[in-house]
C-alpha positions in Angstrom: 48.3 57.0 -18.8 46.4 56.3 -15.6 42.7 57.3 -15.0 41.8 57.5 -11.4 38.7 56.0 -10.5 37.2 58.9 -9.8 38.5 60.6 -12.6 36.0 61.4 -15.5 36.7 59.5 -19.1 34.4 59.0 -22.0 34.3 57.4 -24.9 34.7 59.4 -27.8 33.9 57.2 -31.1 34.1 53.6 -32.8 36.3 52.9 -35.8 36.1 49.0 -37.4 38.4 47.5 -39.3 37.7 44.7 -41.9 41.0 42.5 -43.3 41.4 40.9 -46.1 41.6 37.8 -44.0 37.9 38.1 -42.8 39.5 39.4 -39.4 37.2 42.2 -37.9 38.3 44.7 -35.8 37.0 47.6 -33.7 38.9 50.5 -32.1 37.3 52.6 -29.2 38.6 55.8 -28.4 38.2 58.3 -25.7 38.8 61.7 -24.6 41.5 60.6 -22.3 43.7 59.5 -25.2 43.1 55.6 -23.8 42.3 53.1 -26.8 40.7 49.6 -26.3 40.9 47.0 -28.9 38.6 44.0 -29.7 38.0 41.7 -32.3 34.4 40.2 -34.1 33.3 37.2 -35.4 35.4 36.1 -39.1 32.0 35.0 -40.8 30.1 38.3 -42.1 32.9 40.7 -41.2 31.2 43.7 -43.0 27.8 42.9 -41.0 29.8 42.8 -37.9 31.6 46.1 -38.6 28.3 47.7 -39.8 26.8 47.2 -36.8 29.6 47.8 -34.2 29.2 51.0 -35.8 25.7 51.3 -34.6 26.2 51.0 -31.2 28.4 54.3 -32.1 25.1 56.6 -30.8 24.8 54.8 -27.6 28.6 54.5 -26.4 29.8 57.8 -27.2 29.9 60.0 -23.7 29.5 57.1 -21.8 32.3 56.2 -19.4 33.9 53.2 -20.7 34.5 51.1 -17.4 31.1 50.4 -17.0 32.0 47.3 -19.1 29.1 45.2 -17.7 26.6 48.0 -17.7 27.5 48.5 -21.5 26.6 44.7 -21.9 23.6 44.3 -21.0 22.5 47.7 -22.8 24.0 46.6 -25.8 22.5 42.8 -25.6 19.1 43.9 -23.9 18.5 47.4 -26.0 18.1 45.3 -29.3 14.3 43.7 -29.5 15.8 41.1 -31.6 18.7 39.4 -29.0 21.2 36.8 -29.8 22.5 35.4 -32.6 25.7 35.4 -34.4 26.4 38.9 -35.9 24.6 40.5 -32.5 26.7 38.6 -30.0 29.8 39.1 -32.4 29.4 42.7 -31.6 28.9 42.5 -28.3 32.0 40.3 -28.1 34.7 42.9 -29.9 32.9 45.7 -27.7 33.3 44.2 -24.5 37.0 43.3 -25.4 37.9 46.6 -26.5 35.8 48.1 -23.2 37.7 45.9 -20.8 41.3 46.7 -22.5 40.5 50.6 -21.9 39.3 49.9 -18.2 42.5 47.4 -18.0 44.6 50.6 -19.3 43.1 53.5 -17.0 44.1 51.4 -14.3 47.4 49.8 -15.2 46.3 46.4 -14.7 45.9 43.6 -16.8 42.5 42.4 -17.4 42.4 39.3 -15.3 44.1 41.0 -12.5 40.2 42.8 -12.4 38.4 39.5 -12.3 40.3 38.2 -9.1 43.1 36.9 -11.1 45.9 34.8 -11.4 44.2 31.3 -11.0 47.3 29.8 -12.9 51.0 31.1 -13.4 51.0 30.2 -17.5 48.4 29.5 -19.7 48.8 25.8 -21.9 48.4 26.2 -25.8 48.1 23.9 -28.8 48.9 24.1 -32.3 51.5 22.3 -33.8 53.8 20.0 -32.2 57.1 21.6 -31.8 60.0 20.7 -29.8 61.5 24.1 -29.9 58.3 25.7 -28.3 57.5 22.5 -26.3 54.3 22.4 -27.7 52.7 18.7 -27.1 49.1 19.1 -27.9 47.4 19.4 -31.3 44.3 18.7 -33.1 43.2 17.5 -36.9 40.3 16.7 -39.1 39.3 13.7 -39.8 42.3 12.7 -42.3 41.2 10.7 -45.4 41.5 11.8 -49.2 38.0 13.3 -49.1 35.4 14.5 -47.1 32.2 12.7 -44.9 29.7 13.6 -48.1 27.5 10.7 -47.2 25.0 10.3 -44.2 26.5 7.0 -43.6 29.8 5.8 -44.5 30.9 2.7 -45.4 33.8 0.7 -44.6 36.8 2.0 -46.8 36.4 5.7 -45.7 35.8 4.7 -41.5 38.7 2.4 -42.1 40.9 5.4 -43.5 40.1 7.7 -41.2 41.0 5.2 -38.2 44.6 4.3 -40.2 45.5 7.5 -40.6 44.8 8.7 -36.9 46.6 5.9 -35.5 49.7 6.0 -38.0 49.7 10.3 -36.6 49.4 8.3 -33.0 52.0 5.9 -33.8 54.9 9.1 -34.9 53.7 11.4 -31.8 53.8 8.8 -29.6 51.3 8.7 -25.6 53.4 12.4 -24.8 50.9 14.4 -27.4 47.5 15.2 -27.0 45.9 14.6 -30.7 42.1 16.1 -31.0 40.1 15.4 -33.9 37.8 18.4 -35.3 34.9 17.2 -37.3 33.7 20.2 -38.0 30.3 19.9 -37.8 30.7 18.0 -41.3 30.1 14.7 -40.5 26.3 13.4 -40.3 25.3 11.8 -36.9 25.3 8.0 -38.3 28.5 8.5 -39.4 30.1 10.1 -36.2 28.6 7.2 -34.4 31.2 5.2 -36.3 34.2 7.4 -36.6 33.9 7.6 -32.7 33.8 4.3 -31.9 37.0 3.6 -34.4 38.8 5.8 -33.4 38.4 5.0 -29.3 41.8 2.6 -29.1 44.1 5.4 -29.8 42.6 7.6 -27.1 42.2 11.4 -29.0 42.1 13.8 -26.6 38.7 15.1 -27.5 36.3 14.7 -30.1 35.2 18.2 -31.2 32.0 19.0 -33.1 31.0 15.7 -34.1 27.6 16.9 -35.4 26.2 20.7 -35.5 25.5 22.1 -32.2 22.0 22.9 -33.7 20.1 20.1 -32.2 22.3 19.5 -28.4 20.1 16.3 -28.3 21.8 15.0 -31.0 24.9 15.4 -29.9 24.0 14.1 -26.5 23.3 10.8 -27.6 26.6 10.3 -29.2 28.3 11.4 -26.2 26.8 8.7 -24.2 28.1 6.1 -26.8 31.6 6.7 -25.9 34.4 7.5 -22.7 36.3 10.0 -25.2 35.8 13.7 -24.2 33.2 15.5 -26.6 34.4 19.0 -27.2 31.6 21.8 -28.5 31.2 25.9 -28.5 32.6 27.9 -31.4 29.0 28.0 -32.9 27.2 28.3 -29.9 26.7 32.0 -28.4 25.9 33.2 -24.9 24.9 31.6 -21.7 21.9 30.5 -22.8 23.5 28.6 -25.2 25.9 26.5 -23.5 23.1 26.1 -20.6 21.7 23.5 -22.9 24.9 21.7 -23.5 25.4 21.6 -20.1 22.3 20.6 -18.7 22.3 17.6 -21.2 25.8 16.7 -20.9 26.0 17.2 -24.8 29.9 17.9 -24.3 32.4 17.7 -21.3 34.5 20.2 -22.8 33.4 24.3 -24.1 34.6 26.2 -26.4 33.3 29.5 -26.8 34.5 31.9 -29.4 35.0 34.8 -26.8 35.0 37.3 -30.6 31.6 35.6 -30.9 29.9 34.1 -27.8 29.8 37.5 -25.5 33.3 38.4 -24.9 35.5 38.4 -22.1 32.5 39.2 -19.6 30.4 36.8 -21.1 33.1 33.4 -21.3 33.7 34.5 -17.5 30.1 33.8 -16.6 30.3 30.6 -19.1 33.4 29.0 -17.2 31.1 29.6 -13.8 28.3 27.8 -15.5 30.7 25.1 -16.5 32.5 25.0 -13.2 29.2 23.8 -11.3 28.9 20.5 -14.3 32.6 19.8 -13.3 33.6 21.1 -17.6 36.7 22.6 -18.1 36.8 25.4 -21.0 39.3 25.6 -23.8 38.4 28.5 -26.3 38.1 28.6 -29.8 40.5 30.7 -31.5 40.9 30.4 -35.3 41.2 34.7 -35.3 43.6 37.4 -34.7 45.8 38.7 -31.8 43.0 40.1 -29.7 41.1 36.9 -29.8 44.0 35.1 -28.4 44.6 38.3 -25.6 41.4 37.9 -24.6 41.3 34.2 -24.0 44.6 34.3 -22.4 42.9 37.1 -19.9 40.3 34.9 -19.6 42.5 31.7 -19.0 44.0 33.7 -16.1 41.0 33.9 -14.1 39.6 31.4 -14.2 39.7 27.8 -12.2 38.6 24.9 -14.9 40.6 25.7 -18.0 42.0 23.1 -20.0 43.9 24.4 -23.1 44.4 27.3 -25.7 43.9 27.3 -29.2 46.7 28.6 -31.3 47.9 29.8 -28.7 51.2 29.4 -30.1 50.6 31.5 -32.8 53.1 34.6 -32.9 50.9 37.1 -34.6 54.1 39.0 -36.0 52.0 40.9 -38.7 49.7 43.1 -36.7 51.4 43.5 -33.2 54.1 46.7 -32.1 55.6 44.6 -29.3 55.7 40.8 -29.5 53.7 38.1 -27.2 56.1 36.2 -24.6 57.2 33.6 -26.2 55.7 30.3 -26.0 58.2 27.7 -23.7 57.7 24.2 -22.7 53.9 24.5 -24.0 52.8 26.9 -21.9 52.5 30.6 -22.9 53.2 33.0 -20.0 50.5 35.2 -18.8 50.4 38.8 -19.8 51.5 41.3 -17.6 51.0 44.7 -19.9 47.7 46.7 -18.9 44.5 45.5 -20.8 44.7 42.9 -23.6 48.2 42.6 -22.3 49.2 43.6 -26.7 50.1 46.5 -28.3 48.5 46.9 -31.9 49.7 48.2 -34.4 47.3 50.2 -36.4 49.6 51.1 -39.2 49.7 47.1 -39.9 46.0 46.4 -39.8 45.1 49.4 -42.2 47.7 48.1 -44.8 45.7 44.7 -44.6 42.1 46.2 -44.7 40.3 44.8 -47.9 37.5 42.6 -48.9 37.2 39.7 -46.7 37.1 35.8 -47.9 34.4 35.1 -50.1 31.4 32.7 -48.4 31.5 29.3 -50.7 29.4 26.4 -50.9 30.4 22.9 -50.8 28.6 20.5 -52.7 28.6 16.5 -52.6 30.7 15.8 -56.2 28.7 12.4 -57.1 24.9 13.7 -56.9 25.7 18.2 -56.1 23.7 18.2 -53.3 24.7 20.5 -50.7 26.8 19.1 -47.9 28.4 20.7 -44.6 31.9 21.5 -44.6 
C-alpha cells in the first residue's frame, strides 16, 4: 500500500515486544494500515520497552515520515538526554519510523538517503566456504579470562599461541578480529596488542572500556593494528570524542542503541571527514541487521557487517537473500527491506536473560566481562 506524499497518515499506537532472548522490539502502527518495525538495545529490555511506550502520547496523530522531526523531539523533549536506555529508544523508534516512510513510498530505506553507494554489503561471522564468508572475529582465546590488571607471561603467551595456531588453519585469505570486550585492563591490553601484532588481526576491538577515550588513545598509538570501538558508545557526541582523539580507526555503533538509522548516517559523515570507515555492531535480531544493511547502502566508508550472515529463520515471513561469496546482497523490499513475522515474536516473548556478575575466582572481587 502506497501513501502519496501528499496524502495524510498518522500514527495510530506503539506496541513493544520483549523476548526471551533479551531482544526488544517495537511495532508502530497507523491509520493507513502501514506498520514499521525496529528493534532496542538487549541490556534492560523491559526499561527499553517501558519507555518506548512513553513516547506513545507524543507519536500518536503525528505523521510518521517526519522521521527526523520525531528525532530530535524525542532526544531534545527529555531534560535528561542521552544515555543508554534513552538513545535505545530513540534507536527502535527511528527504525520502525523510517520502515513506515520506506513502505508509503515503496522504496527501500537507503534508496531515501541518496542510496546505493555499493552493489552488496560484506558480512562476517563464521568462516564458511558454502557462504564464502572469509572474515570473523574471537575473544581473546585462553582457558580463562583477563581477571588481573596485569598479566603475566603464561596467560599473554596463550593468548598469542592460540591466535596464531587460528592464523595458521585460516591462512592470509581471512580476516581474524579479536574482541576484548572491554574485559581486559589497560596494562594488560598494552601487552596482548603488541603479541599479537606478527599475525596481523584485522582489528583490535574494545581493548579497554570506551569510558575514558584517552585511555584508549594511548594504546592506539602503541601499535599499526586497527583499533575498533562503538557498541557502548551512543550518539554523535559520543564518537566525536573518539574521533577527535584518534581513539579508534574503525566505529561501531549499535544503530538499536546509538540513535538509529538517522543517527549512524550522521555518525559515518563524522567518520568520513577523519578518513574512519564504520562497521556496525550487531549481536541482535533481524531488524538490527535491516537497519545496518540500509545503512551500509548509503553510505561511502563502510567496512564490514556483523553477523551479517546470520539467517534469522525464527522470526522473519520471507527469508533474507542469501549470503554468496561474503557479501550479502542489498535489500530491495520497501523499508527494512524484511517481513516480520509477528506470530513468531509473540510465541518467543518472555522474561529476558538475567543481568549476572562476574567475579575474579582467586580473591571475588568484581571484574569486567
Amino acid at each position: 500500500m502506497l501513501v502519496a506524499p501528499n496524502e495524510t497518515i498518522k500514527v495510530t499506537g506503539i506496541e513493544t515486544f520483549v523476548l526471551t532472548n533479551s531482544w526488544v522490539f517495537v511495532k508502530i502502527v497507523t491509520d493507513a494500515g502501514i506498520e514499521g518495525w525496529g528493534e532496542m538495545l538487549k541490556d534492560d529490555a523491559r526499561a527499553c520497552a517501558a519507555g518506548a511506550k512513553e513516547v506513545e502520547a507524543y507519536l500518536v496523530g503525528q505523521d510518521p515520515r517526519r522521521v527526523t522531526h520525531h528525532w530530535q523531539a524525542i532526544h531534545r523533549g527529555a531534560f535528561y538526554r542521552g544515555g543508554p536506555i534513552k538513545t535505545a529508544i530513540s534507536s527502535g523508534i527511528d527504525q520502525a519510523l523510517w520502515d513506515i516512510t520506506g513502505k508509503c513510498y515503496g522504496l527501500p530505506v537507503y534508496k531515501l538517503f541518496g542510496g546505493p553507494t555499493r552493489d552488496r554489503v560484506r558480512v562476517y561471522g563464521q568462516v564458511d566456504e558454502k557462504t564464502g564468508v572469509n572474515a570473523m572475529k574471537v575473544g581473546p582465546q585462553t582457558s580463562r579470562k583477563a581477571f588481573k590488571y596485569v598479566e603475566g607471561p603464561l596467560f599473554v603467551g596463550e593468548v598469542t599461541e592460540r591466535f596464531a595456531a587460528l592464523r595458521e588453519q585460516h591462512g592470509p585469505g581471512v580476516d581474524i578480529g579479536v574482541d576484548f570486550h572491554g574485559a581486559v585492563q589497560p596494562p594488560t591490553a598494552a601487552l596482548l596488542i603488541k603479541a599479537l601484532e606478527p599475525y596481523q588481526p584485522w582489528f583490535y576491538e574494545e581493548v579497554v572500556q570506551a569510558l575514558n577515550v584517552g585511555v584508549m588513545a594511548e594504546l592506539a598509538a602503541k601499535t599499526h593494528i586497527p583499533l575498533a570501538t562503538g557498541e557502548r558508545v551512543f550518539t554523535k557526541w559520543g564518537f566525536r570524542e573518539l574521533l577527535e582523539k584518534r581513539a579508534a580507526t574503525i566505529l561501531q555503533p549499535d544503530i538499536c542503541y546509538a540513535g538509529g538509522i538517522t543517527e549512524l548516517k550522521i555518525i559515518a559523515g563524522m567518520a568520513e571527514a577523519y578518513y574512519t570507515p564504520m562497521a556496525p555492531h550487531n549481536p541482535q535480531g533481524p531488524c538490527s541487521l535491516a537497519s545496518s544493511l540500509q545503512l551500509a547502502a548509503c553510505i561511502p566508508n563502510f567496512l564490514a557487517q556483523e553477523r551479517g550472515d546470520n539467517e534469522y529463520e525464527e522470526l522473519l515471513a520471507k527469508p533474507l537473500p542469501p549470503v554468496k561469496d561474503g557479501y550479502r546482497p542489498i535489500p530491495t523490499d520497501p523499508g527494512l527491506g524484511i517481513t516480520i513475522d509477528e506470530d513468531k515474536v509473540r510465541a518467543m516473548e518472555g522474561d529476558p536473560r538475567p543481568y549476572v556478575a562476574q567475579f575474579d575466582p582467586d580473591d571475588g572481587s568484581v571484574v569486567d566481562w
